[in-house]
C-alpha positions as CSV (number, residue, x, y, z in Angstrom):
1,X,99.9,89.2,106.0
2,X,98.1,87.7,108.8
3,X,94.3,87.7,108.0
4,X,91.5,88.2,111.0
5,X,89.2,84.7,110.5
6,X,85.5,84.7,111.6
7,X,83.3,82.4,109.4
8,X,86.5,79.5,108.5
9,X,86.3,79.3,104.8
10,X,87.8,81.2,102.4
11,X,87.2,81.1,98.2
12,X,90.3,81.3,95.9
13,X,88.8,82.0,91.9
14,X,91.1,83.4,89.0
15,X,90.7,83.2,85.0
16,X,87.5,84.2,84.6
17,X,88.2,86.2,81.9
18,X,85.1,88.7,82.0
19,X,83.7,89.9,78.9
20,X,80.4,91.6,77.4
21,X,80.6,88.8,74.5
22,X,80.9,86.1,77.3
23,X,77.2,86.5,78.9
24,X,77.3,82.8,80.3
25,X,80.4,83.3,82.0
26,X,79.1,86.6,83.8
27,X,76.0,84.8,84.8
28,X,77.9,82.0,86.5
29,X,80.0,84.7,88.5
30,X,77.0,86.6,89.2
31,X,75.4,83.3,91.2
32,X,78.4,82.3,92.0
33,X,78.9,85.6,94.2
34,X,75.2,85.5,95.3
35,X,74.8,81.8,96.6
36,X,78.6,80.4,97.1
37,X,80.7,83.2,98.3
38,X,78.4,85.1,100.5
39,X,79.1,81.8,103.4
40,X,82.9,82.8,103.1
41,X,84.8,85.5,104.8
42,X,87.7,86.0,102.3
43,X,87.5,85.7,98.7
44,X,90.9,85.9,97.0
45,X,90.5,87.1,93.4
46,X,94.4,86.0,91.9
47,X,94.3,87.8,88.6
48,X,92.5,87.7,85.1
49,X,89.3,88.8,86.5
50,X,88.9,90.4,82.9
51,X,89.7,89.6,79.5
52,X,91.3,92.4,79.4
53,X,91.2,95.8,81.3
54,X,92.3,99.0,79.6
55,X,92.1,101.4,82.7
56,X,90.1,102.6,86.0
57,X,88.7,105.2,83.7
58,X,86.4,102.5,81.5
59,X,83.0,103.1,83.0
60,X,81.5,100.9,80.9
61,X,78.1,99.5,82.2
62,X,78.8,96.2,82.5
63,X,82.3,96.3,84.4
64,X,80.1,98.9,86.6
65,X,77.7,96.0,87.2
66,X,80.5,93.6,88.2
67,X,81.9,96.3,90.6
68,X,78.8,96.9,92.5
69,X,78.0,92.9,92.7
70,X,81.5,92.6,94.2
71,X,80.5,95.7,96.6
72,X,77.6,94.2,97.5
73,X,79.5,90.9,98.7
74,X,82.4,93.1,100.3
75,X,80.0,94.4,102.8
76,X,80.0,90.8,104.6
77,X,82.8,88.9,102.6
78,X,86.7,90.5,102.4
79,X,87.8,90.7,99.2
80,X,91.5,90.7,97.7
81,X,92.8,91.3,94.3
82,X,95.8,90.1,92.6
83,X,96.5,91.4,89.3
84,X,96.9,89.0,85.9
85,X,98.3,89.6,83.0
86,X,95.1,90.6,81.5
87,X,94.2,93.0,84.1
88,X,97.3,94.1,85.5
89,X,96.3,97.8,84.5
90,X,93.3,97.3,87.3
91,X,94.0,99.7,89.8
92,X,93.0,101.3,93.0
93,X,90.3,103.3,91.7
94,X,88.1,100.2,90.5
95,X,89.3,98.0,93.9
96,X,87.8,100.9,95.8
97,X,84.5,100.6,93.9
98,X,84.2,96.6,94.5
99,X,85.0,96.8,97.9
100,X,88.5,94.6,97.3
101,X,92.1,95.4,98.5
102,X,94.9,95.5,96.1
103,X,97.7,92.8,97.2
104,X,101.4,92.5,95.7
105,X,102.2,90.2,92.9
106,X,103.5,87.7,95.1
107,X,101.8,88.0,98.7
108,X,102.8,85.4,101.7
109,X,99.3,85.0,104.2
110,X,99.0,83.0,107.1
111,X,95.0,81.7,106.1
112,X,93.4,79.3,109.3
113,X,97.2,79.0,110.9
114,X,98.3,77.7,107.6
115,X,100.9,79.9,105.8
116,X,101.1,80.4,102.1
117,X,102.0,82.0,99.3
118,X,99.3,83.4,96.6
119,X,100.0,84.9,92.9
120,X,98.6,84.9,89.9
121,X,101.0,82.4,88.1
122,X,102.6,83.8,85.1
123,X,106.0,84.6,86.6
124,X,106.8,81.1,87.3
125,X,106.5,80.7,83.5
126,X,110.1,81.5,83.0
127,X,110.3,79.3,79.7
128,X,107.4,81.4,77.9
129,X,110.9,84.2,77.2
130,X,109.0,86.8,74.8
131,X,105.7,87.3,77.7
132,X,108.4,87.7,80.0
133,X,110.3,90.3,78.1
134,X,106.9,92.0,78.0
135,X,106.0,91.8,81.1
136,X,108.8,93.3,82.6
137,X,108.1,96.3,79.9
138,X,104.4,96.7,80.9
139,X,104.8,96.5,84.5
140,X,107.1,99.4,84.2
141,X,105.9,102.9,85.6
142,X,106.9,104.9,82.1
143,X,104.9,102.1,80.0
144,X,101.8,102.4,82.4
145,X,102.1,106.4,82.1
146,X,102.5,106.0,78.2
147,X,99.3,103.7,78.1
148,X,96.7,105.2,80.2
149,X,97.5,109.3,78.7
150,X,96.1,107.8,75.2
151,X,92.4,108.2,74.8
152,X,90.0,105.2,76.1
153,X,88.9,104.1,72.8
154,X,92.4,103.8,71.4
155,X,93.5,101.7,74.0
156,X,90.5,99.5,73.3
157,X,91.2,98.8,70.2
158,X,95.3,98.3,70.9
159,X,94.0,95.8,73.7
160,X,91.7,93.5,71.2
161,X,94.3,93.9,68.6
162,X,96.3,92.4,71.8
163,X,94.1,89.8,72.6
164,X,94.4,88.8,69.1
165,X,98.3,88.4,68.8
166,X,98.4,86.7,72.3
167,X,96.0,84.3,70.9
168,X,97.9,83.6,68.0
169,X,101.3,83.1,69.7
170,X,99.9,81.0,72.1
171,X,98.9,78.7,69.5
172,X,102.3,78.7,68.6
173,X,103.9,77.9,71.9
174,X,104.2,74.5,73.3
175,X,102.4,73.3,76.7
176,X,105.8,73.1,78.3
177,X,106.6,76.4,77.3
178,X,103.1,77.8,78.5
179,X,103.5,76.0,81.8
180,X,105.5,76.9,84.9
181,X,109.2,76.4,85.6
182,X,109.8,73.6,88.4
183,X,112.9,75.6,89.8
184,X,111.2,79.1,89.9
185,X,108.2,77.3,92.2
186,X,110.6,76.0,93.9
187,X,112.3,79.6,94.4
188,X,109.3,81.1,95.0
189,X,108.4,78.9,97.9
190,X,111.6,79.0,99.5
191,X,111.8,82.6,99.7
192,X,108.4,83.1,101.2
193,X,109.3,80.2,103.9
194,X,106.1,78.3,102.8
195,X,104.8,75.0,101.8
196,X,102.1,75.9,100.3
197,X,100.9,77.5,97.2
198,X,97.9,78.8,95.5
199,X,97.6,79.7,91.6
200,X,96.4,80.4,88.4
201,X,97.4,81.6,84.6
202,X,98.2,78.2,83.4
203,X,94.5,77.4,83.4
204,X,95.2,73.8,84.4
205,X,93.6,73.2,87.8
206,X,95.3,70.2,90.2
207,X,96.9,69.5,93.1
208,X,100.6,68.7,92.9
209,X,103.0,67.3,95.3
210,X,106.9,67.3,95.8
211,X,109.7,67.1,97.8
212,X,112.7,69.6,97.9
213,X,115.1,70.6,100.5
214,X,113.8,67.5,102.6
215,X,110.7,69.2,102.6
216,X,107.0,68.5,101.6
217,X,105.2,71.1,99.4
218,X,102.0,71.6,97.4
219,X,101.2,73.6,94.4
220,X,97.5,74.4,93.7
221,X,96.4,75.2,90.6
222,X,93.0,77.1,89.8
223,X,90.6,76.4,87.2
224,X,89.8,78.8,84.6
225,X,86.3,79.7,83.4
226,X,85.5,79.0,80.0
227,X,83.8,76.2,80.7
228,X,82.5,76.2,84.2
229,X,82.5,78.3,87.4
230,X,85.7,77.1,89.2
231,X,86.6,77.9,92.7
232,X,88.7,76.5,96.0
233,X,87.2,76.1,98.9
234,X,89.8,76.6,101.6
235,X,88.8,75.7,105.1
236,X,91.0,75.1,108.7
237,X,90.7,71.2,107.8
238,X,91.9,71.5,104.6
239,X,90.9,73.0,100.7
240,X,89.3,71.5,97.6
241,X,89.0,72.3,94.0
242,X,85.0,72.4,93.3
243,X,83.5,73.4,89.9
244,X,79.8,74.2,88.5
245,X,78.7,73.8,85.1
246,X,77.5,76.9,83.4
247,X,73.4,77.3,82.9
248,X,72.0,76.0,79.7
């Protein structure tokens, strides 16, 4: 995908992890769309944008709010969507009512002449075996067709009861587990003919370098927002990790 470039700077955020019991981390986003974004002309949402998202159906006031700040921002700011394993059930009906176009799990862009590859990060986590297994089972089309025929607050209440497991497995796991693979980054890279990389899901935001096939590559790693706004700021000379504590 080749993007049209006007204003030269582009925002990458993921993990926010959006919730009604999470008021400071909505209010962050909220400025954060109304002061930082509104200078870019992308703004690359790569998955988790929600703690957890049940259906297009759920018009719940406050993802309603969320959708029409995001609307309002789309009028002067493109904005794309990558699912995350939190709101991979996000689908074309909400992305029509924020403005943002869907993209594929794994999506290849040329950004400012620079060509890379974008995702949301959990399928380089080939260690983490049992999220995998699921994965592949709730990506399925008979899974989906399963979930989203049972009534909205069931599904509520099986995605908390979720949450809740997930929470407690992950306490279980080690970081190397939790982390990406080396070899499927590596994999990933090569067969999208790029150097470049842009991610989240492990919630561990850095830049890191290596060498493979006599090449030079870079993996980027997004923040999460539990404890701050975090965003990159991706221009034609070159990106940066930035951050902003929440209000007190």
């Amino acid at each position: 995908m080749t993007l049209s470039e006007s204003a030269s700077v582009s925002y990458f955020i993921a993990d926010l992890h959006l919730a009604e019991n999470r008021p400071d981390i909505t209010a962050c986003f909220l400025s954060f769309l109304k002061h930082q974004a509104p200078e870019a002309d992308k703004l690359f949402i790569l998955g988790d944008l929600f703690e957890y998202w049940v259906g297009d159906d759920d018009d719940n006031p406050f993802v309603l709010k969320i959708a029409e700040a995001l609307k309002a921002l789309s009028n002067n700011t493109e904005i794309f969507f990558i699912q995350g394993n939190r709101d991979f059930l996000l689908g074309k009906r909400y992305a029509l009512k924020c403005g943002m176009t869907l993209l594929d799990d794994v999506e290849k862009i040329t950004l400012y002449d620079k060509e890379l590859v974008i995702l949301h990060g959990d399928t380089l986590c080939t260690r983490d075996e049992g999220y995998q297994a699921f994965r592949k089972k709730s990506r399925s089309w008979w899974w989906q067709a399963i979930v989203k025929n049972l009534p909205l607050a069931l599904r509520k209440r099986i995605a908390e009861n979720y949450r809740k497991q997930s929470a407690d497995a992950t306490a279980m796991k080690s970081q190397d587990i939790m982390d990406v693979t080396q070899e499927e980054v590596e994999t990933t890279l090569v067969n999208n003919q790029c150097q470049l990389m842009i991610h989240g899901h492990t919630h561990r935001p850095n830049v890191h370098t290596f060498k493979a096939n006599n090449k030079e590559y870079t993996r980027v790693v997004l923040g999460d927002w539990y404890e701050q706004g975090a965003w990159l700021k991706f221009t034609p000379q070159g990106f940066e990790l930035l951050s902003e504590p929440f209000q007190r």
